[in-house]
C-alpha positions as CSV (number, residue, x, y, z in Angstrom):
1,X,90.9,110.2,124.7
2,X,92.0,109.0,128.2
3,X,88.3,109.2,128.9
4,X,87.0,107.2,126.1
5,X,89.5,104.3,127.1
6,X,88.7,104.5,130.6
7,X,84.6,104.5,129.4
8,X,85.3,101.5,127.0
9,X,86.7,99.5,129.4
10,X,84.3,100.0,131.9
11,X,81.7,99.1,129.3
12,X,83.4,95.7,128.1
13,X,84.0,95.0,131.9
14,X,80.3,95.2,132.8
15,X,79.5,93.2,129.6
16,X,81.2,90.1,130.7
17,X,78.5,87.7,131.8
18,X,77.1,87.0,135.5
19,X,79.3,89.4,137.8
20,X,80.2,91.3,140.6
21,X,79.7,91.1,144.1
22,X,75.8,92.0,143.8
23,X,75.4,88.5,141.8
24,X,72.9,89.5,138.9
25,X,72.8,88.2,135.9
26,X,73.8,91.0,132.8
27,X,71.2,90.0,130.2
28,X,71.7,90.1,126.3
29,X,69.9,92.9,125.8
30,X,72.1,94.6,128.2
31,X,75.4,93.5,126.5
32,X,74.2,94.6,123.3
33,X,73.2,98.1,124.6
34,X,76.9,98.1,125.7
35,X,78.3,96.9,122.5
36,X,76.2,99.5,120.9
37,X,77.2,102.4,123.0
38,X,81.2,101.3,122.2
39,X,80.0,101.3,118.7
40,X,78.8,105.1,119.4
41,X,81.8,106.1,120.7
42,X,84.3,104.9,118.0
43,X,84.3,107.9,115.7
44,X,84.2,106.9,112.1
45,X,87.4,107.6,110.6
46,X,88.1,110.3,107.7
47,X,90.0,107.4,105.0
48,X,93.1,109.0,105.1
49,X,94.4,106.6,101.8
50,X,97.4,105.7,104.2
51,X,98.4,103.2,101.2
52,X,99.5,105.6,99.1
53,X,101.8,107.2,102.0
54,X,103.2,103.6,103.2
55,X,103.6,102.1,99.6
56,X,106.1,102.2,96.7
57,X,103.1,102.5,94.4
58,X,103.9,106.2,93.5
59,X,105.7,107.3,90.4
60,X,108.3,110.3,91.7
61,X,106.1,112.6,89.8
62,X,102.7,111.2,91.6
63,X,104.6,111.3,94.7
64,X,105.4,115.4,94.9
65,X,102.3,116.1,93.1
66,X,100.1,114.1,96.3
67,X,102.9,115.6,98.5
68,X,101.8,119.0,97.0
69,X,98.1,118.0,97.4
70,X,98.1,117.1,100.8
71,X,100.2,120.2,102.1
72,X,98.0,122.8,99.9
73,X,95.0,120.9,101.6
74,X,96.1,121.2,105.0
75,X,97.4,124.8,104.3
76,X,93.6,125.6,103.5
77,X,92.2,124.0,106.2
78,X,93.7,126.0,108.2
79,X,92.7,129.0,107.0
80,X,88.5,127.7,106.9
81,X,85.8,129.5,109.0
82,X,86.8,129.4,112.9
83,X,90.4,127.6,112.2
84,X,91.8,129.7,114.9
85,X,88.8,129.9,117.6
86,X,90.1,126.2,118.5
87,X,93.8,126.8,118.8
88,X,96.4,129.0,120.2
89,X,96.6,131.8,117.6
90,X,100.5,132.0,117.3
91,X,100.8,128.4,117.2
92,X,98.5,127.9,114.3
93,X,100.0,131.1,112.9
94,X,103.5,128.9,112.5
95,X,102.3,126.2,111.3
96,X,100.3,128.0,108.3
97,X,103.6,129.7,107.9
98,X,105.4,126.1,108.1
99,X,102.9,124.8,105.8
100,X,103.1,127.7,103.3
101,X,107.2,127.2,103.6
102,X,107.0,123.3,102.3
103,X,104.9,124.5,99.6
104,X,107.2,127.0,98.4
105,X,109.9,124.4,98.1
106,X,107.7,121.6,96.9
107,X,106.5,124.2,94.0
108,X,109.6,124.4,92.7
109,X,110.7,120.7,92.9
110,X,107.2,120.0,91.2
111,X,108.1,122.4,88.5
112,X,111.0,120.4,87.5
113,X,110.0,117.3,87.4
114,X,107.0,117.5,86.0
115,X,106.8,120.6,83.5
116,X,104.6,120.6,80.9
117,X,103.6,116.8,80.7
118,X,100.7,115.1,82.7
119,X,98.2,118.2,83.3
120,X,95.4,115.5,83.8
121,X,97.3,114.3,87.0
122,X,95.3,116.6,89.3
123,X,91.4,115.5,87.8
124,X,92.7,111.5,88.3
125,X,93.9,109.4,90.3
126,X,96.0,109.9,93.5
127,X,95.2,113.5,93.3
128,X,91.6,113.0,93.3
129,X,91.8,110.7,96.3
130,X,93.4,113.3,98.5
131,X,91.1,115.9,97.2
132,X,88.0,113.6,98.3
133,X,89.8,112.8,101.6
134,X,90.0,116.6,102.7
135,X,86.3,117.0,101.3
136,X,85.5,115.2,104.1
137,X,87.0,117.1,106.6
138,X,85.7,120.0,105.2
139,X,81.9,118.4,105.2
140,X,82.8,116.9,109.0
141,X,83.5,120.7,109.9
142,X,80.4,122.1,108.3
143,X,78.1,119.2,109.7
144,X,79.6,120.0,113.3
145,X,79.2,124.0,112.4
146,X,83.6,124.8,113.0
147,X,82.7,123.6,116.8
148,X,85.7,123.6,118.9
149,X,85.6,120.0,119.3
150,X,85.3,119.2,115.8
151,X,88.3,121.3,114.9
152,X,89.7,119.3,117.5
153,X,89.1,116.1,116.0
154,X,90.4,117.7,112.6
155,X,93.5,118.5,114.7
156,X,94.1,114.7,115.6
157,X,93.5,114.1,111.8
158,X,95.7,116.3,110.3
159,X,98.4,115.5,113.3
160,X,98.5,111.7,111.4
161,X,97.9,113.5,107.4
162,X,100.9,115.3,108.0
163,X,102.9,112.3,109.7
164,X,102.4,110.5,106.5
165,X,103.7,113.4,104.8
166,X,107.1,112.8,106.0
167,X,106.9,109.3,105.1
168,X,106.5,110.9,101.5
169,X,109.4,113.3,101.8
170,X,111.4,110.1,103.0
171,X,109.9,108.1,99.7
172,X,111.3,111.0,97.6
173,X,115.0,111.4,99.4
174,X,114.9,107.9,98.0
175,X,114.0,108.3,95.1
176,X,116.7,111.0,94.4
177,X,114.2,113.9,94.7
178,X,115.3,116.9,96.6
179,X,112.3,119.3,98.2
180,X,115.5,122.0,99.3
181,X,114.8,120.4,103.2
182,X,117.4,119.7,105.8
């Protein structure tokens, strides 16, 4: 990442007009090959739908059920083609384990509030949003063929998915739920 920044400035440095100590002139053509290459480098991102984790949008219900999603997505994820080829096996070991240990709790907490009613919750809305969002990752990861570098992209991905998580385990404590957590 260090690299990137380092590369990008350099770039928008050198496509500052007439410069340096050798006196040419940078044409157009040259800036926009610079732009262009920035534009290269600035990975597209995955959509994570960041407005359902930072807004009050979210019925209790909708909240542990896209709380649910997100951590039964991540959970498979890391279990896909290659997940460990990337990664320190042990590490990634403990967080499936960490992963698999939310979802325990959050199963029962879902089972409570939400019982019978609202079956249709996982075709529709939020649901299907998070779904689409980790189809993504999952196409990204295919396109790339599980290449170490893609998995670590996924790995800066998930690091800010599962950030947001908290920020919907901290929605919930709010909202009187209790997902059995310290």
């Amino acid at each position: 990442m260090a690299f990137v920044l380092s590369l990008q400035m350099a770039l928008v440095l050198v496509s500052y007009g007439p410069g340096g100590s050798l006196g040419c002139y940078l044409s157009r053509r040259l800036m926009l090959d610079a732009r262009e290459n920035l534009r290269l480098l600035d990975r597209k991102g995955f959509g994570f739908p960041q407005q359902m984790a930072e807004g009050d949008q979210l019925q209790e219900v909708q909240t542990i059920s896209v709380l649910h999603e997100m951590l039964q997505q991540s959970f498979n994820l890391f279990h896909t083609e290659r997940s460990s080829a990337a990664w320190d096996t042990t590490l990634l070991e403990q967080l499936r384990t960490g992963l698999h240990q939310q979802l325990d709790d959050l199963d029962a907490c879902l089972g409570q509030v939400m019982g019978e009613e609202d079956s249709a919750l996982g075709r529709t809305g939020p649901i299907l949003t998070m779904k689409k969002y980790f189809q993504g990752i999952h196409f990204y990861l295919q396109e790339k063929e599980y290449s170490d570098c893609a998995w670590e992209i996924v790995r800066v991905e998930m690091m800010r998915a599962l950030s947001s998580s908290t920020t919907l385990q901290e929605r919930l404590k709010k909202m009187g739920g209790d997902l059995n957590s310290p």
